[in-house]
C-alpha positions as CSV (number, residue, x, y, z in Angstrom):
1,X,-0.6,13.6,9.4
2,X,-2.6,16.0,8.2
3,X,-4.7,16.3,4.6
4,X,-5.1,19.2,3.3
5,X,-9.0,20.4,2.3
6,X,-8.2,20.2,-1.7
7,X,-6.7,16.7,-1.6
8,X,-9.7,15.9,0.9
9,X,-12.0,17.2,-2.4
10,X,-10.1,15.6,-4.8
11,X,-10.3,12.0,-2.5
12,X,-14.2,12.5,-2.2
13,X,-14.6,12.9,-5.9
14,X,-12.3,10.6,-7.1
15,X,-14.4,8.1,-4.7
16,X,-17.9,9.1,-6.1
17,X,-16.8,9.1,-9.7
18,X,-15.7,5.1,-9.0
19,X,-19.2,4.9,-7.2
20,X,-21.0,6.8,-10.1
21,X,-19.3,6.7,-13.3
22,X,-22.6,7.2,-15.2
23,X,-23.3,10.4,-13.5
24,X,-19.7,11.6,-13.9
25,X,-19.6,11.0,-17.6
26,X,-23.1,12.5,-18.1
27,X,-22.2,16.0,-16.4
28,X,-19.1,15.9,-18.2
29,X,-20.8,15.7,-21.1
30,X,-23.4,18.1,-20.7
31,X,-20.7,21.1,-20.0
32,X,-19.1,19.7,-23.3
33,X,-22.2,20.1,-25.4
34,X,-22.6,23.5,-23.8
35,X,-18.9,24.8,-24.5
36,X,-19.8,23.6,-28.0
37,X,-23.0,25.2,-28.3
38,X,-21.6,28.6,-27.3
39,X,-18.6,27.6,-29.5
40,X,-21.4,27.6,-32.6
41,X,-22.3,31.5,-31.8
42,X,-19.2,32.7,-32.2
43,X,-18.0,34.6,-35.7
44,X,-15.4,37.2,-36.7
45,X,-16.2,40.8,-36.4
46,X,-18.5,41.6,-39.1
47,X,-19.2,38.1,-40.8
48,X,-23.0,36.5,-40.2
49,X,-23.5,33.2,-38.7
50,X,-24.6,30.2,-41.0
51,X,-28.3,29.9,-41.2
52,X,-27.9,26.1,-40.0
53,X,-28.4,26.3,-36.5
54,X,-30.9,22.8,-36.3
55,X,-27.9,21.2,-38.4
56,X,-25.4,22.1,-36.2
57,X,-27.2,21.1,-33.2
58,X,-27.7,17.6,-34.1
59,X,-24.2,17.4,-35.2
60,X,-22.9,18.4,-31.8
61,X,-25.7,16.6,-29.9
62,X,-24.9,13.3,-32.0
63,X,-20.9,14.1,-31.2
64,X,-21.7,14.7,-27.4
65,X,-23.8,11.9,-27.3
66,X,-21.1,9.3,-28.7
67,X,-18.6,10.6,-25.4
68,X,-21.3,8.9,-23.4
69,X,-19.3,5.6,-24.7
70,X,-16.3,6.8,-24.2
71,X,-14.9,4.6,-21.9
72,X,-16.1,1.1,-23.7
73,X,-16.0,2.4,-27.6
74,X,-13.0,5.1,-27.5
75,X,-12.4,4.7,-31.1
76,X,-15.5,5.1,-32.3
77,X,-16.1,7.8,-30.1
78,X,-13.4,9.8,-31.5
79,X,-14.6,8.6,-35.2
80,X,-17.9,10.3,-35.0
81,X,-16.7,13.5,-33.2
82,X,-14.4,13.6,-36.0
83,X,-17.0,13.1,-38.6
84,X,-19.4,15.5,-36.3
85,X,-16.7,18.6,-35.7
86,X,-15.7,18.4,-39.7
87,X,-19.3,18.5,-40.8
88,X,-20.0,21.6,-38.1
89,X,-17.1,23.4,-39.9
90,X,-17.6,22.5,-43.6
91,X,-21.2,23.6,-42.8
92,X,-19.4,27.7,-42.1
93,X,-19.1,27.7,-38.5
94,X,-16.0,29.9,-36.8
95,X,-13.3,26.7,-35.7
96,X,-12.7,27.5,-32.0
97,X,-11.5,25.6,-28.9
98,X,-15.1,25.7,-27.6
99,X,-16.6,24.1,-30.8
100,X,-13.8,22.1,-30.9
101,X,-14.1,20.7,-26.8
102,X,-16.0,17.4,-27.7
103,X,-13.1,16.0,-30.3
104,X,-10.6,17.2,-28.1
105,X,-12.3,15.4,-24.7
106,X,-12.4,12.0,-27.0
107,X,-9.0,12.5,-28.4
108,X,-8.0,12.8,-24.3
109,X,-9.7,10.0,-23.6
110,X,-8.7,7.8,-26.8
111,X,-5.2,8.8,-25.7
112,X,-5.2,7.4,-22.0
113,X,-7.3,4.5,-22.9
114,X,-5.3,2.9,-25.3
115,X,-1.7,2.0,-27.0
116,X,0.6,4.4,-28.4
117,X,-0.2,3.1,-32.1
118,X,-4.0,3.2,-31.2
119,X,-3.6,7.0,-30.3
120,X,-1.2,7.7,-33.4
121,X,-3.4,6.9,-36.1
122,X,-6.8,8.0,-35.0
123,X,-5.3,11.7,-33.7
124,X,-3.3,12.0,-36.7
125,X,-6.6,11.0,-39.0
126,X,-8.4,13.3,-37.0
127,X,-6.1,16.7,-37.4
128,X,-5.4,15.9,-41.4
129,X,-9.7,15.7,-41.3
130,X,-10.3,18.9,-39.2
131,X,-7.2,21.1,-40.3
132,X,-8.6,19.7,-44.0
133,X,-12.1,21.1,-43.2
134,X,-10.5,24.6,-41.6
135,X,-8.6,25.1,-44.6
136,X,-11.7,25.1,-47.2
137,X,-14.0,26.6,-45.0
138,X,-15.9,30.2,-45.9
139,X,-16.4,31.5,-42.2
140,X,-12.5,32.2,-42.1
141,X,-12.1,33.8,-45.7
142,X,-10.0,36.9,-43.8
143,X,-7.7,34.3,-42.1
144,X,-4.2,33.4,-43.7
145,X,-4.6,29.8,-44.4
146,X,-1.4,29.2,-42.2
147,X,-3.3,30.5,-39.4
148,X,-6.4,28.6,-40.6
149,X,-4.4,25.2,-40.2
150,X,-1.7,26.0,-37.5
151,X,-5.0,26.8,-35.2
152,X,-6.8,23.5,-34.4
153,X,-3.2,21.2,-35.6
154,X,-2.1,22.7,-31.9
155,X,-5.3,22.9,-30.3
156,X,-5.8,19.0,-31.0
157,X,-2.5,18.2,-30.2
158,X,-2.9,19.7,-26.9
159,X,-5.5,16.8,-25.5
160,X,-3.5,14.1,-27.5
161,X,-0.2,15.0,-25.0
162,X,-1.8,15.5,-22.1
163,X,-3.8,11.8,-22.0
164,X,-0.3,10.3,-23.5
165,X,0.9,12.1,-20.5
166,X,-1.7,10.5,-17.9
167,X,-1.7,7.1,-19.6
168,X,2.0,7.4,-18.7
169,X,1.7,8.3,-15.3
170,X,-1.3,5.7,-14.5
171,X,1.6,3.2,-16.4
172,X,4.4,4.7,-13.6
173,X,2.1,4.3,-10.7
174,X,0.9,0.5,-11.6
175,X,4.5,-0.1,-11.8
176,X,5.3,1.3,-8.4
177,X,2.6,-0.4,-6.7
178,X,3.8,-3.9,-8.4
179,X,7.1,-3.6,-7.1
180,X,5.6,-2.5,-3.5
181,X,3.7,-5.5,-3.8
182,X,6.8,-7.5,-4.9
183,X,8.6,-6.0,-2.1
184,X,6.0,-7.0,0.7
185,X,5.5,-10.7,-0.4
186,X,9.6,-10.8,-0.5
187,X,9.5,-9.7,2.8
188,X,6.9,-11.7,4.1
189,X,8.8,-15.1,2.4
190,X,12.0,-13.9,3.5
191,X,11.0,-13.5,7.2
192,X,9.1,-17.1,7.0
193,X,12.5,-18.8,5.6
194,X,14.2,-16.9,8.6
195,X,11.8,-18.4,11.0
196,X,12.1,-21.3,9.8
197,X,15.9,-21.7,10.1
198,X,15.7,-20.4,13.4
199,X,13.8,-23.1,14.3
200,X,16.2,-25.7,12.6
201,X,19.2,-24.0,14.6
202,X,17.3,-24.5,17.7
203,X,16.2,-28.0,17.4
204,X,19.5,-28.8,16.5
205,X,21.0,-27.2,19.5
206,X,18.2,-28.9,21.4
207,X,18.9,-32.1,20.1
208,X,23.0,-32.1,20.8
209,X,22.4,-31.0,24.5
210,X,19.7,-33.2,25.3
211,X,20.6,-36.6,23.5
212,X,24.5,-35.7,24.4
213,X,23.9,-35.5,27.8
214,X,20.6,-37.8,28.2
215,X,23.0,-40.5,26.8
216,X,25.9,-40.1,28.7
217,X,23.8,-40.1,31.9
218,X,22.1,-43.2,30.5
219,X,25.6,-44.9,29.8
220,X,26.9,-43.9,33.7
221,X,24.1,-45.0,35.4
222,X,24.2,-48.5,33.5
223,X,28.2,-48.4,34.4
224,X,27.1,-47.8,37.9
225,X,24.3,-50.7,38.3
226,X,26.6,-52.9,37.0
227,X,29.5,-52.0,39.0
228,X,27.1,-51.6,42.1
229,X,28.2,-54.5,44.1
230,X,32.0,-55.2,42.8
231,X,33.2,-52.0,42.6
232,X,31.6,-49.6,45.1
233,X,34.0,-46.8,44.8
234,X,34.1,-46.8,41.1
235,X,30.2,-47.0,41.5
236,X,31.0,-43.6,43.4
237,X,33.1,-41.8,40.9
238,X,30.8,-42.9,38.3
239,X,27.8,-41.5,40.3
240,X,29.6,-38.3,41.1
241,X,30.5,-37.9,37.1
242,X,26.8,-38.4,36.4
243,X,25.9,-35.2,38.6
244,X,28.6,-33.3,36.8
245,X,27.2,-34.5,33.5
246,X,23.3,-33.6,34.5
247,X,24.7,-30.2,35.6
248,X,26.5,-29.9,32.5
249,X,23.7,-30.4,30.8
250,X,21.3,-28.2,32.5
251,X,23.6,-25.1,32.0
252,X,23.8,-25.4,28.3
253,X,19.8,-26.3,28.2
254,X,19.4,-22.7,30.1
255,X,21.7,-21.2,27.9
256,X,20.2,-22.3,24.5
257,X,17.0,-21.7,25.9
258,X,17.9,-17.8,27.0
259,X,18.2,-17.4,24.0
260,X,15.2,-16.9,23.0
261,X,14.1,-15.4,26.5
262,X,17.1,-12.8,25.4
263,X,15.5,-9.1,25.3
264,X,17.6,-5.6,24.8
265,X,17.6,-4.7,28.8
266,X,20.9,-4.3,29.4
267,X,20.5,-5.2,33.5
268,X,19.3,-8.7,32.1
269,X,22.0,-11.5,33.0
270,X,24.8,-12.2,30.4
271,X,24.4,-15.8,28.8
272,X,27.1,-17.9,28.8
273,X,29.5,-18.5,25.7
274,X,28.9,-20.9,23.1
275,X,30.9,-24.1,24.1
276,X,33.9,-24.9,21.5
277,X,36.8,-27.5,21.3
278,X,38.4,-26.0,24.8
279,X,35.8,-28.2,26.3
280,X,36.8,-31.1,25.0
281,X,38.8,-32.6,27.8
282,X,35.5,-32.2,29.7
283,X,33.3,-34.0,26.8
284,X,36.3,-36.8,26.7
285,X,36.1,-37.0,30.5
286,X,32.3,-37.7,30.7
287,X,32.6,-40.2,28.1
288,X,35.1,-42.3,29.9
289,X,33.0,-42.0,32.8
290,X,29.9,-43.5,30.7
291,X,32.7,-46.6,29.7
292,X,34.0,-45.2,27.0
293,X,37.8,-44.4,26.4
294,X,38.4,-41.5,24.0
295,X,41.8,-40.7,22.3
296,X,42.7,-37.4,20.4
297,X,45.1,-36.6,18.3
298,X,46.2,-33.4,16.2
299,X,48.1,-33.1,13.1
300,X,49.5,-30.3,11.8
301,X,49.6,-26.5,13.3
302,X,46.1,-25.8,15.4
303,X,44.2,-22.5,14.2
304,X,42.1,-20.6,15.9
305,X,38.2,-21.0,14.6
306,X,35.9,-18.5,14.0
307,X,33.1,-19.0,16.9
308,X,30.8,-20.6,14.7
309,X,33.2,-23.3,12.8
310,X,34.4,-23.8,16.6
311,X,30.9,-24.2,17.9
312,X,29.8,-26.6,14.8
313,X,33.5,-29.1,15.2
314,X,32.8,-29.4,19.0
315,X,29.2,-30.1,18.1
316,X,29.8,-32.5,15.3
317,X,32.5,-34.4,17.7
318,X,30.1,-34.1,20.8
319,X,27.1,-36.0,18.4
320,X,29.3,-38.8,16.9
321,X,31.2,-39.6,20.5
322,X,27.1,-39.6,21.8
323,X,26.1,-42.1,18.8
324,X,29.1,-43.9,19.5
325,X,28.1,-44.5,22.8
326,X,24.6,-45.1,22.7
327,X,24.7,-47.4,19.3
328,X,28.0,-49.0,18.5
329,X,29.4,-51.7,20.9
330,X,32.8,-50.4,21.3
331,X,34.8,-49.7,24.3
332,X,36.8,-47.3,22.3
333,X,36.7,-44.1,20.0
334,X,39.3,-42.1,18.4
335,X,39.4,-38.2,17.4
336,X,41.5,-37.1,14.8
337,X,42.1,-33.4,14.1
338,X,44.3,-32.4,10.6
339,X,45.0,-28.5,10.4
340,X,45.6,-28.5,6.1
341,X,45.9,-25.3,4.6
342,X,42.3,-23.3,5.3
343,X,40.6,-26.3,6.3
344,X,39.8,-28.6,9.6
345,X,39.6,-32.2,8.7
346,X,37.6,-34.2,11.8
347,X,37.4,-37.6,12.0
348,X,35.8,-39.9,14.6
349,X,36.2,-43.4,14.6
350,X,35.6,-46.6,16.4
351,X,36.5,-50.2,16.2
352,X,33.3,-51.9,17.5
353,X,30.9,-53.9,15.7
354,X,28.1,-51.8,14.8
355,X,24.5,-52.5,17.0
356,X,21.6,-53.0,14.8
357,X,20.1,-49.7,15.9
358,X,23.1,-48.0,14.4
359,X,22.9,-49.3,10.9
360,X,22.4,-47.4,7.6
361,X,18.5,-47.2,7.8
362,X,18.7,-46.0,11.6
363,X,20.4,-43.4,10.1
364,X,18.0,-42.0,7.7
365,X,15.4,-42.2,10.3
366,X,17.2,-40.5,13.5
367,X,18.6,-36.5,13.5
368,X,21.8,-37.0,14.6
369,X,23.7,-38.1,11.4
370,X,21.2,-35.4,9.3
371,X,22.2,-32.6,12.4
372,X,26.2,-32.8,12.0
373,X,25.6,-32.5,7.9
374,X,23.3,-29.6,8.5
375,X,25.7,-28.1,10.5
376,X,28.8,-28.6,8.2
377,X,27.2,-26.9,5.5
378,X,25.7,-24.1,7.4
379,X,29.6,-22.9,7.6
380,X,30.8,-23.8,4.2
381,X,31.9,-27.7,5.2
382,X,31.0,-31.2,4.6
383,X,30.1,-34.3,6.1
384,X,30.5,-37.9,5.5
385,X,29.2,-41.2,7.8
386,X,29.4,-44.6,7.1
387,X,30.4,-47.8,8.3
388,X,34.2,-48.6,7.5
389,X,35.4,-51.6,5.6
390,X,37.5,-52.7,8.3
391,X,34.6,-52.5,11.0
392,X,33.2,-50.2,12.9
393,X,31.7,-46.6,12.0
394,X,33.5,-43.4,11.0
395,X,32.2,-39.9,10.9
396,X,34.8,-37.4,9.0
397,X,33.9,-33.8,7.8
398,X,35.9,-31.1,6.8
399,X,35.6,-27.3,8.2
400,X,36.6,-24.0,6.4
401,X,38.8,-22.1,9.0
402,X,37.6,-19.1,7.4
403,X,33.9,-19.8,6.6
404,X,32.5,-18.6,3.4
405,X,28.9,-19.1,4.4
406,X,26.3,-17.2,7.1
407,X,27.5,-18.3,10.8
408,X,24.2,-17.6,11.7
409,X,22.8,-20.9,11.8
410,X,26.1,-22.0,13.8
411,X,25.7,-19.4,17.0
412,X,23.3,-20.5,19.8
């Protein structure tokens, strides 16, 4: 983009006043006590100039002199161009805008350097003193006295609006820069949290594909080792489940982990759908393979489930039947589904004494228990574990069928 030659200007001065203030403030001042010199020549038609030229040269070079400070000492910068300019006129002098420049560069400058009170006070102070001064002087004997005071009232109010102005729009553009500022760091924490629930979806995903299946494997091949010599062709079914069970498990390993191989080419492979409770025959079949006997049962009407409360229940039953199998020392587990009103109450049970690595403490320590709560809430639900007063361990949660929260967490 383009810049045109004035902003280009205006950028390169703007950049060696904040290098050179000094200089800046010293030219400035110069033209000033110039403008007011020239100012100090001027009289009406016919009327003679004050013989008090050296006195009016001090006067001005004292008031030019205190703009020098301007930027430290704005009050008292305007105090003694006040005192200066009144003096000047009370002394004969013709009031005009060029003997008036030095009050009205420090009322600017009082104006965008301080508060709104700050600048009330002294510029009022300052017009009662000049208009004052105007009023009573000789050198404008011919002038009405409305004209004498109207004059240099507007001509001071003039600097007094236009660094009220400036303060204003310095105010404006500190507040648009804050909230760009604001803005950024938001987006920079939002896009952290982001990343870092991504990464919580995926090692959750991770961890119900890989200890689902690594379990089950490890349950089989025990099954079959024992059953080696007694039972070959059981041994044979249970070996052939296990290749069923490793393949499962590779195909939903590729899948989460296309995920995040997934670009926008639309010649790149589709992935394959997010597994729900239409494969749970096939997750109740590898666990009976692994020695464990599952039975399901369904109360009320069945629903369908949004993908992601569907993904989360199959994932929630897939993690307890795993914990089942490699922790409790049951033969059996039961899965209970209750359709009530807009929610999908879950429960999975067993009967068997619990193994010491599956008590309350190996809870808090492992992911599995901590994975299904994480993935109850991220669609609205909630979970419960525990051991049950009868025996055994129960896992129960409760699903929206119409989630109120993000399903974002719950999608591979």
């Amino acid at each position: 983009m383009s810049t045109s030659p004035e902003r280009r200007y205006a950028d390169r001065l703007d950049e060696f006043a904040g290098r050179h203030p000094f200089v800046v403030d010293l030219a400035l001042v110069m033209a000033l006590m110039g403008c007011a010199t020239l100012g100090s020549m001027l009289t009406l038609p016919g009327a003679d100039p004050p013989d008090q030229d050296r006195t009016a040269s001090v006067l001005l070079g004292v008031a030019c002199l205190a703009l020098l400070r301007y930027r430290t000492h704005p009050r008292a910068a305007v105090v003694v161009n006040a005192a200066c300019t009144t003096a000047v006129i009370g002394l004969g002098y013709l009031l005009t805008p060029l003997l008036l420049a030095p009050v009205m560069a420090a009322l600017y400058w009082l104006a965008t350097l301080t508060d709104r009170a700050t600048t009330r006070a002294y510029g009022i102070a300052t017009m009662v003193a000049v208009t004052i001064a105007a009023a009573i002087s000789d050198s404008m004997d011919h002038v009405s006295l409305l004209l004498r005071t109207i004059g240099p009232f507007f001509w001071l109010l003039l600097p007094l609006a236009a660094g009220s102005m400036t303060r204003l729009r310095r105010a404006y553009l500190q507040a648009v820069q804050a909230r760009a500022e604001h803005a950024e760091r938001t987006r920079e924490e939002e896009a952290r949290l982001r990343v870092t629930e991504e990464r919580m979806r995926i090692a959750r995903e991770l961890h119900d594909v890989v200890a689902h299946h690594l379990a089950l494997a490890n349950a089989q091949v025990g099954t079959a080792a024992h059953l080696a010599l007694d039972n070959p062709p059981q041994t044979k079914k249970i070996l052939t489940d296990l290749t069923g069970t490793t393949s499962s498990a590779l195909r939903e390993l590729k899948a989460t982990l296309g995920l995040l191989r997934q670009n926008d080419d639309p010649a790149s492979a589709p992935l394959e759908p997010s597994p729900g409770l239409a494969r749970l025959p096939e997750l109740v079949s590898a666990c009976r393979s692994a020695g464990l006997t599952v039975t399901v049962t369904t109360e009320g009407e069945p629903q369908s489930l949004s993908p992601g409360v569907d993904l989360t229940a199959f994932r929630i039953v897939q993690e307890a039947l795993t914990n089942v199998t490699k922790h409790a020392a049951a033969e059996a587990a039961h899965v209970r589904f209750e359709y009530s009103g807009s929610r999908l109450m879950i429960t999975v049970s067993n009967d068997g004494p619990a193994a010491p690595a599956y008590s309350e403490a190996a809870q808090n320590r492992g992911f599995g228990v901590m994975g299904m709560r994480e993935r109850a809430r991220s669609v609205g639900g909630e979970l419960c574990a525990g051991h049950r007063p009868e025996g055994g361990f129960e896992v129960s949660t409760a699903l929206p069928l119409h989630p109120h929260a993000a399903e974002g967490e719950g999608t591979p």
